[in-house]
C-alpha positions, -999 to +999 in steps of 0.1 A: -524+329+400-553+353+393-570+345+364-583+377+358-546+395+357-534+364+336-525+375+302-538+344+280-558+344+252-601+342+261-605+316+238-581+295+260-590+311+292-632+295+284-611+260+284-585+261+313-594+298+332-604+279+359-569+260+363-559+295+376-576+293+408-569+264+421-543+256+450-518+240+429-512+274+403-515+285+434-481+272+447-461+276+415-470+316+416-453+317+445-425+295+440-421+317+410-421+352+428-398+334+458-370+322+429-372+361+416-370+375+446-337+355+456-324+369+421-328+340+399-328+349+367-361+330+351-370+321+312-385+330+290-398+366+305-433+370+322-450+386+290-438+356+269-444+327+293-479+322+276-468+327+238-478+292+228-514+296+239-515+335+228-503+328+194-521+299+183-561+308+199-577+276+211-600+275+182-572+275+157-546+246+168-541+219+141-510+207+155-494+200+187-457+198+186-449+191+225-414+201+242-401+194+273-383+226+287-378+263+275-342+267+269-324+277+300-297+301+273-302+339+277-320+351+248-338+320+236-366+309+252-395+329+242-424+307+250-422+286+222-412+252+222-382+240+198-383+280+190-359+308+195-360+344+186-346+358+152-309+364+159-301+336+183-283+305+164-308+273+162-298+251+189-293+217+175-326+197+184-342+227+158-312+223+134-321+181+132-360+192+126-349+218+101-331+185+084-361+167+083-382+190+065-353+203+043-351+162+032-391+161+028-395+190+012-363+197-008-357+228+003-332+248+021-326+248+060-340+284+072-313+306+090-333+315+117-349+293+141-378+315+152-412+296+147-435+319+151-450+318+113-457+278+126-477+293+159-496+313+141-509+290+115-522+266+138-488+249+154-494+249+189-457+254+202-459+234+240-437+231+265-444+208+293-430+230+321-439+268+309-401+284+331-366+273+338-335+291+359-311+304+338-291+276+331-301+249+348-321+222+324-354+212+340-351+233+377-390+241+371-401+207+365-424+192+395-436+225+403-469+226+388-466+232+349-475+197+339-503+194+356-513+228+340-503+215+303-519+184+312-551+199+310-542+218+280-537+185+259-568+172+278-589+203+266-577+196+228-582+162+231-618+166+240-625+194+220-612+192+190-614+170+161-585+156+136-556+172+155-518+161+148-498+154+177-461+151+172-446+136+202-406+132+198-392+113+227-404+093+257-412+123+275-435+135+254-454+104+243-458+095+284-473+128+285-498+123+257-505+085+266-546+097+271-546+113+237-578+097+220-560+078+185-592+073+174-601+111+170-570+124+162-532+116+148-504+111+168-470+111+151-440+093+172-405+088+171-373+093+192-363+131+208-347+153+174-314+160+197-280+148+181-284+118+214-312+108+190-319+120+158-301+094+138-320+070+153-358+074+139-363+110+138-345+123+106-364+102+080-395+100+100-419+124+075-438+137+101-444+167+084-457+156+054-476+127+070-494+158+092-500+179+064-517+150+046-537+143+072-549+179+074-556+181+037-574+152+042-600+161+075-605+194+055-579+215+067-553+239+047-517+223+051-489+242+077-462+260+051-431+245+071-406+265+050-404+303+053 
């Protein structure tokens, strides 16, 4: 990939531009343009693959919430994790996070399940592998993308100060093993899928315990409920 016909945000581009050029993005272009051109059908679209990054500017994150894999559903993925756009039905990993904060907050679980007002307060949305087929559940993993979101977390961790991490599931806290627990907070518990939820996530107060810990390093609090 050409970082100069890239479409992400300069602030992140200063941090990771360089990730771009190197053999490795390299590959994963063209084992992207290869899939399309064999008619695969690829999520989310081109223009949205970067959302996460474009949303929430480098200089803004407060929060990491890190996913897995777009959703491989047409219409959902649009480059946010846990996210989908206004219209689709919450899948049910959203609908158990929804529960949580309904439970911390007492409020009411929103109807749509598009996260967007989270991005663009300071939630940084990732996905550890950035496309998936259509249909097919991690097909775009080993390609590339971690190493890429790799240095993403890496870039935060180094740069920044009194960030949240929220890593649900073993996936996710592998991932952000390096994450300097000194500098920032990292917020764990089992995957928010039905497989899971019952079994530390709902009841975990993640999104209070983030909030406080923003209130307290200076920061304004994320409004979870729209």
């Amino acid at each position: 990939m050409n970082q100069n016909t890239v479409k992400l945000d300069q602030s992140w581009m200063s941090h990771i531009g360089l990730e771009f050029s190197k053999p490795y993005m390299q590959e994963l272009k063209e084992f992207l343009r290869g899939e399309k051109s064999k008619g695969k059908i690829i999520y989310p679209k081109g223009d949205d693959i970067f959302n996460a990054m474009n949303i929430t500017p480098f200089e803004k994150v407060k929060i990491v919430i890190l996913g897995q894999d777009p959703y491989h559903g047409e219409g959902q993925a649009h480059g946010l994790s846990f996210s989908v756009r206004d219209g689709i039905k919450p899948p049910p990993s959203l609908i158990n996070i929804y529960k949580e904060i309904a439970n911390e907050y007492a409020c009411a679980i929103p109807k749509s399940g598009n996260l967007t007002h989270w991005a663009e307060q300071g939630v940084l949305l990732l996905n550890a592998t950035l496309t998936v087929e259509n249909g097919l559940a991690g097909s775009h993993q080993n390609k590339g993308w971690e190493q890429f979101t790799d240095r993403i977390i890496h870039a935060i961790n180094d740069h920044h100060e009194h960030i949240v991490f929220m890593l649900w599931g073993s996936y996710a806290q592998k991932k952000g093993a390096f994450i300097d627990k000194n500098r920032h907070l990292i917020l764990q518990s089992v995957h928010p899928s039905p497989l899971s939820a019952h079994r530390g996530f709902l009841g975990c107060g993640h999104f209070k315990k983030a909030n406080d810990y923003l209130v307290a390093h200076g920061h304004s609090p994320i409004d979870w409920v729209r």
